[in-house]
C-alpha positions in Angstrom: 161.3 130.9 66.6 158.1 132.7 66.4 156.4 129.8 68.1 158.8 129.9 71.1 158.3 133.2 71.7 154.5 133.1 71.5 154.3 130.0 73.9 156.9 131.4 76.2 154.3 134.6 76.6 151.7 132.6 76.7 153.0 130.7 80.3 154.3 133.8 81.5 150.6 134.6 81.2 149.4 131.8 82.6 152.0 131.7 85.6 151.9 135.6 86.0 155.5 135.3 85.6 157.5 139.1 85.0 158.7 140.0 82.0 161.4 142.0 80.6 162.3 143.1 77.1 166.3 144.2 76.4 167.7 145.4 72.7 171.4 144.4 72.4 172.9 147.6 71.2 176.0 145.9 69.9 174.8 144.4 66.6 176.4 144.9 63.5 175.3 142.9 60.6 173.3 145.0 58.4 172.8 143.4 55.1 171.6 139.6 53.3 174.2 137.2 53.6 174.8 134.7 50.6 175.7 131.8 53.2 173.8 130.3 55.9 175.9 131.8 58.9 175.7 129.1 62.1 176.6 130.3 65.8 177.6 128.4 68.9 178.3 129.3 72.1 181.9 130.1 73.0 183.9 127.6 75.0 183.8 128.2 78.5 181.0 130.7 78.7 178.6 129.2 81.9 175.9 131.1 80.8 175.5 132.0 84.4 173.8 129.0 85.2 171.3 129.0 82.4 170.8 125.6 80.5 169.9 125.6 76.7 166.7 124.0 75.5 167.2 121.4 73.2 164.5 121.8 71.5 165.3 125.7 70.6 168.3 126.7 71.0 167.5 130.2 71.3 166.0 129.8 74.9 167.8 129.4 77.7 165.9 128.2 81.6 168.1 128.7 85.3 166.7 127.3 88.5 167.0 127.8 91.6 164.7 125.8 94.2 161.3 127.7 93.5 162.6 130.5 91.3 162.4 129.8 87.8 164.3 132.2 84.8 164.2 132.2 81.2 166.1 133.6 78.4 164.4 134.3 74.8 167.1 135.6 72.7 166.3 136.6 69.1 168.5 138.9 66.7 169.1 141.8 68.8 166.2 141.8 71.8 166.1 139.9 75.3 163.0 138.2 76.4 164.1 137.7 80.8 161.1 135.9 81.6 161.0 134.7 85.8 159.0 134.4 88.8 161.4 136.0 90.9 162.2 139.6 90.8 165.6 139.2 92.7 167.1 136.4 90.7 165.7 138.3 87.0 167.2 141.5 88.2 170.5 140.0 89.2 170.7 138.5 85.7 170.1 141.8 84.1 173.1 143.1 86.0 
């Protein structure tokens, strides 16, 4: 995951793409777990257009003609990395 992250900021860099940073205030487990715990997306959430890497499931990529959007999600933060300031802020709405 670390990797991701790094070479998702590192093309943001390189494409001078914006990017924002949102905590999830909603989480809730606060202690070590004895089992691996594995989550999947519900059925029937679009995702609002976003398309999950296969590589890393943890990122998430939405285009639309020249605008380009991508989701970083780790623990309880947002990476909203894009080239288009309309289409990023709509998604944070």
């Amino acid at each position: 995951m670390a990797k991701s992250i790094r070479i998702m900021l590192a093309l943001a860099a390189c494409y001078d793409y914006e990017i924002w940073q949102m905590d999830v205030k909603t989480t809730s487990f606060n202690s070590f777990a004895e089992e691996e715990i594995y989550i999947d997306q519900s059925e029937g959430f679009t995702g609002y257009d976003f398309v999950k890497n296969d590589f890393d499931p943890c990122i998430y990529k939405k285009v639309n003609g020249y605008s380009i959007a991508f989701l970083v999600l780790y623990v309880d933060n947002i990476l909203l990395i894009g080239n288009d300031v309309k289409m990023s802020g709509e998604t944070k709405a």
